[in-house]
VEXBA-81745 format. One record per residue (C-alpha): residue in one letter; x, y, z. Coordinates in steps of 0.5 Angstrom, whole numbers, plus 500, padded with zeros to 3 digits. Example, Ala and Ser with C-alpha at 12.3 -4.5 7.8 and 13.67 -1.06 7.14 Angstrom:
BEGIN
REC   vogu     u     v     w
REC      A   525   491   516
REC      S   527   498   514
***
This chain:
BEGIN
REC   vogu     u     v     w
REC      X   391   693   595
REC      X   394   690   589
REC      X   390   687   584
REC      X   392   682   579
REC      X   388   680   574
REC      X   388   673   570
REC      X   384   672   564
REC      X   382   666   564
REC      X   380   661   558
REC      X   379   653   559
REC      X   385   653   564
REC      X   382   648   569
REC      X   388   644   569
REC      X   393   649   571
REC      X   389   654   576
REC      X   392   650   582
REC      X   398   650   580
REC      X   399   657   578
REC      X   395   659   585
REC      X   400   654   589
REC      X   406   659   585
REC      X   403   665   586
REC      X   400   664   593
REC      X   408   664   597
REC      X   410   670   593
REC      X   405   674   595
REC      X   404   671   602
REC      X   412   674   603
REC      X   410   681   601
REC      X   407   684   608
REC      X   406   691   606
REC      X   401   690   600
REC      X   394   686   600
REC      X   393   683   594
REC      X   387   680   590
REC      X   386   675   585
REC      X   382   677   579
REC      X   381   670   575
REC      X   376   672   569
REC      X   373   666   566
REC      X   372   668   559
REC      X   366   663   558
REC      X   370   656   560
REC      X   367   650   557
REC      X   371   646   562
REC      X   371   645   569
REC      X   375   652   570
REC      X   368   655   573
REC      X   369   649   578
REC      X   376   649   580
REC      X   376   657   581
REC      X   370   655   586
REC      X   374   651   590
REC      X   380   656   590
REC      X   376   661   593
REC      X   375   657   597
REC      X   381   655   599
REC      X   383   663   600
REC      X   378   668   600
REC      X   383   673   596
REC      X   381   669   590
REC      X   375   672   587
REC      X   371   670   579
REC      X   368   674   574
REC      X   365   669   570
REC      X   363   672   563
REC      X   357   667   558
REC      X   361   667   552
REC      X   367   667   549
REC      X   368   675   548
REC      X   376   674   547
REC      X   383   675   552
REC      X   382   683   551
REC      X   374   684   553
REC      X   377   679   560
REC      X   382   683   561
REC      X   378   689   560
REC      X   373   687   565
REC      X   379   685   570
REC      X   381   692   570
REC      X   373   696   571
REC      X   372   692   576
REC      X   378   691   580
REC      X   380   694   587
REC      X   387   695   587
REC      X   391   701   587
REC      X   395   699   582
REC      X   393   692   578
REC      X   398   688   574
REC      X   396   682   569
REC      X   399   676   567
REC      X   397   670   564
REC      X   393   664   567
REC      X   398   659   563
REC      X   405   659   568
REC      X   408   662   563
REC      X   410   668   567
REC      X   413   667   573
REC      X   409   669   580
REC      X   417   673   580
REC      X   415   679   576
REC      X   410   681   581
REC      X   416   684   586
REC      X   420   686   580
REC      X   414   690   578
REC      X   412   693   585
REC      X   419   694   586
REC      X   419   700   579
REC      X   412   702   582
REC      X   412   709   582
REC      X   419   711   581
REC      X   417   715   577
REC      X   412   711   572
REC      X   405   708   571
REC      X   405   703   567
REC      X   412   698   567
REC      X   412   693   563
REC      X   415   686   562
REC      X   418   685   556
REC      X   420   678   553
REC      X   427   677   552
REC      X   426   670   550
REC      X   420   666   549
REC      X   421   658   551
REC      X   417   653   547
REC      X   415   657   541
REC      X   417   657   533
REC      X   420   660   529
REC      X   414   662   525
REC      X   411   664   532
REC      X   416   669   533
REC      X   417   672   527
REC      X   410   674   525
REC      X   410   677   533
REC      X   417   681   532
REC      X   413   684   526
REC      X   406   685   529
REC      X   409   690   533
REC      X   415   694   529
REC      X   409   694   524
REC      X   404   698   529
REC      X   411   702   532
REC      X   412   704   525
REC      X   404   705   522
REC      X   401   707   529
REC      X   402   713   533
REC      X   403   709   539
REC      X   410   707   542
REC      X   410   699   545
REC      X   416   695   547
REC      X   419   692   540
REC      X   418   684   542
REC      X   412   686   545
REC      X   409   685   553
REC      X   404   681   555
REC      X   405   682   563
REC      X   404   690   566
REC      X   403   693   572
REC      X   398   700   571
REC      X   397   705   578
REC      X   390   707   579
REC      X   391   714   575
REC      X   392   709   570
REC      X   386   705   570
REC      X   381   711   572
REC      X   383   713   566
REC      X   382   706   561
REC      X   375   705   564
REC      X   373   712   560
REC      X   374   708   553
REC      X   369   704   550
REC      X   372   702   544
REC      X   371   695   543
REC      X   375   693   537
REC      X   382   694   540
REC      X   388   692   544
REC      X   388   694   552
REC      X   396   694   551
REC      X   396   699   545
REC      X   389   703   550
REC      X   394   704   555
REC      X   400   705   552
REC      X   397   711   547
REC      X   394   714   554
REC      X   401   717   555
REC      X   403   716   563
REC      X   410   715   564
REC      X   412   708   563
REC      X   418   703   564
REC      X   420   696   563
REC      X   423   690   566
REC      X   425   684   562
REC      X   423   676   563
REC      X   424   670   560
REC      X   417   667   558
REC      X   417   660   560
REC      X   414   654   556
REC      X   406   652   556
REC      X   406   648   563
REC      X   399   644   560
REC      X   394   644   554
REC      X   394   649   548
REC      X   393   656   547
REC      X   387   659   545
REC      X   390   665   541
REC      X   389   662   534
REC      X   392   665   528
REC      X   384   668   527
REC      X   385   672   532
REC      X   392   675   532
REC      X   390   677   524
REC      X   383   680   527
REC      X   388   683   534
REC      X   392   686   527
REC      X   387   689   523
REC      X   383   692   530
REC      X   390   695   532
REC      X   392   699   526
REC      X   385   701   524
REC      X   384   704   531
REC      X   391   707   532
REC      X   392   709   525
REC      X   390   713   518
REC      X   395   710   514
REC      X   390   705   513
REC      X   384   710   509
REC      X   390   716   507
REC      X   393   710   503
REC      X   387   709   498
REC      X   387   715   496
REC      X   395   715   494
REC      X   394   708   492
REC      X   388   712   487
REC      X   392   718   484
REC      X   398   713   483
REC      X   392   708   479
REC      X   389   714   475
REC      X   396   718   473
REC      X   398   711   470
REC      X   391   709   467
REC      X   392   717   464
REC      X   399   715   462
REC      X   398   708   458
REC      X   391   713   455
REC      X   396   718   453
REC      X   401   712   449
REC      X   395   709   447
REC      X   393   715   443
REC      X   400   717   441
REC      X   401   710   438
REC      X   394   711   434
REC      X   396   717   431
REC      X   403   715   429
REC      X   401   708   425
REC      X   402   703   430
REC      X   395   703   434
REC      X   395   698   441
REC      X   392   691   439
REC      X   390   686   442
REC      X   385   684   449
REC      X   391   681   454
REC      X   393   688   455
REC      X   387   691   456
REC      X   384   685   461
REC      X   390   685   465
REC      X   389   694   466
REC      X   381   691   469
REC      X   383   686   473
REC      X   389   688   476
REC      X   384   696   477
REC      X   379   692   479
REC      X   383   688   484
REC      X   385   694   488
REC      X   377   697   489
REC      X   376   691   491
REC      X   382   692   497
REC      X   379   699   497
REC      X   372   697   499
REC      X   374   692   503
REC      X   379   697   507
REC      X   371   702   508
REC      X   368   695   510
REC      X   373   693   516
REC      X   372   701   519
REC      X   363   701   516
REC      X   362   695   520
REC      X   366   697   526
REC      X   363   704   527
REC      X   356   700   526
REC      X   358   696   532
REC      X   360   701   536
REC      X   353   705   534
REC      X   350   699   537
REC      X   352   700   543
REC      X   352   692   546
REC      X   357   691   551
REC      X   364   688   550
REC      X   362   683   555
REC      X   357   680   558
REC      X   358   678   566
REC      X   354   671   568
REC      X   356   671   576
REC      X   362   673   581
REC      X   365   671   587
REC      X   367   675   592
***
């Protein structure tokens, strides 16, 4: 069998359409079972009622259905704990990934790889602003972190089972499936696409989100973040040292350092970056906090089948 998985966020006006594309694709690919993992992220629209009438419309359509809004990685997290396949692929709910990759990505199933991603040769539909601040999300976290993932970035996989087993035992909450999976170290391969343009409606992925995407990616693949307060610190202190030996140098030779200008520009710009030192600790307090917590990363009102 072959599951895959659709996070899903108040698309109720594309469902149909994207269950009318994938539904002949799959129909034509006789060895494999499939599956249809739709995972309502808390749809305040008729989401809840469209995936209903799918399923049944065809029973392979199944629903996890979340109480809240818990963000497209907790959907896809929960796709893949409770999906059944042998190997689980994700793509988006929006027809932006078209139904045409699934033969692509079985095609590269175990040949030798475990993960095959699908990278983006060209984005349709998206600004400048938009590509630029993606293409340098992932060169920062190729560069900062330990984890290795496509430069202009994937948002549709293909995982075997071994694969999944192996995700379902981390448990972190504030972190990037992608950089997860892409950290476990199975082999991998890729193929390329075109992402198409938005078929209807907005996205839901918000600046908010991308900069919190940002900062839980960095902080749970990297130590630069904490190792370069304490540079940042020696270089404040071997500077400060420096200026007092100036200031003491010049005393005894005539010319003492006047004025308070120098001396609130050497507070503000110290306590400027203590400031960004705590706030540093606060983002990795705050998620060790809600880690020790223990609250689940989502919370399941009702599935269908």
């Amino acid at each position: 069998m072959i599951s895959i998985i659709f996070p899903t966020f108040n698309e109720a006006e594309n469902l149909k359409e994207l269950h009318s594309q994938i539904a002949p694709v799959i129909d034509n690919i006789k060895e494999h079972e499939f599956e249809l993992v739709f995972v309502d992220d808390g749809s305040t629209d008729k989401t809840p009622e469209v995936l209903r009438q799918l399923h049944e419309k065809d029973n392979r359509v199944k629903t996890i259905r979340f109480t809240r809004n818990c963000g497209s990685h907790a959907a896809l997290a929960a796709g893949l704990i409770h999906c059944k396949g042998d190997c689980a692929i994700n793509m988006a709910a929006d027809l932006q990934d078209p139904p045409e990759l699934i033969i692509k990505l079985l095609e590269k199933w175990n040949k030798p790889a475990k993960i095959i991603w699908g990278i983006r040769a060209k984005r349709e539909g998206e600004t400048m602003q938009k590509k630029f601040f993606a293409g340098f999300y992932y060169s920062l976290m190729n560069r900062l972190t330990d984890v290795t993932a496509p430069p202009s970035g994937a948002d549709v996989f293909l995982i075997d089972r071994c694969v999944i087993s192996a995700y379902k035992e981390m448990n972190e909450k504030h972190t990037s499936v992608f950089m997860v999976l892409a950290w476990l170290g199975f082999s991998q391969d890729s193929i390329t696409y075109v992402k198409k343009k938005r078929h209807r409606g907005l996205s839901k992925w918000t600046l908010e989100k991308r900069i919190k995407l940002a900062f839980d990616s960095l902080l749970s693949f990297s130590a630069v973040t904490i190792r370069s307060m304490s540079i940042i610190g020696i270089v404040t202190a071997f500077l400060g040292f420096l200026y007092a030996s100036i200031v003491v140098w010049a005393y005894f030779h005539g010319n003492p350092v006047e004025g308070w200008s120098s001396l609130i520009v050497a507070i503000l710009i110290i306590g400027g970056i203590q400031m960004i030192m705590l706030g540093v600790l606060g983002e990795y307090l705050w998620r060790t906090f809600d880690e020790s917590r223990k609250r689940p990363r989502f919370i399941i009102e009702y599935t269908i089948n």
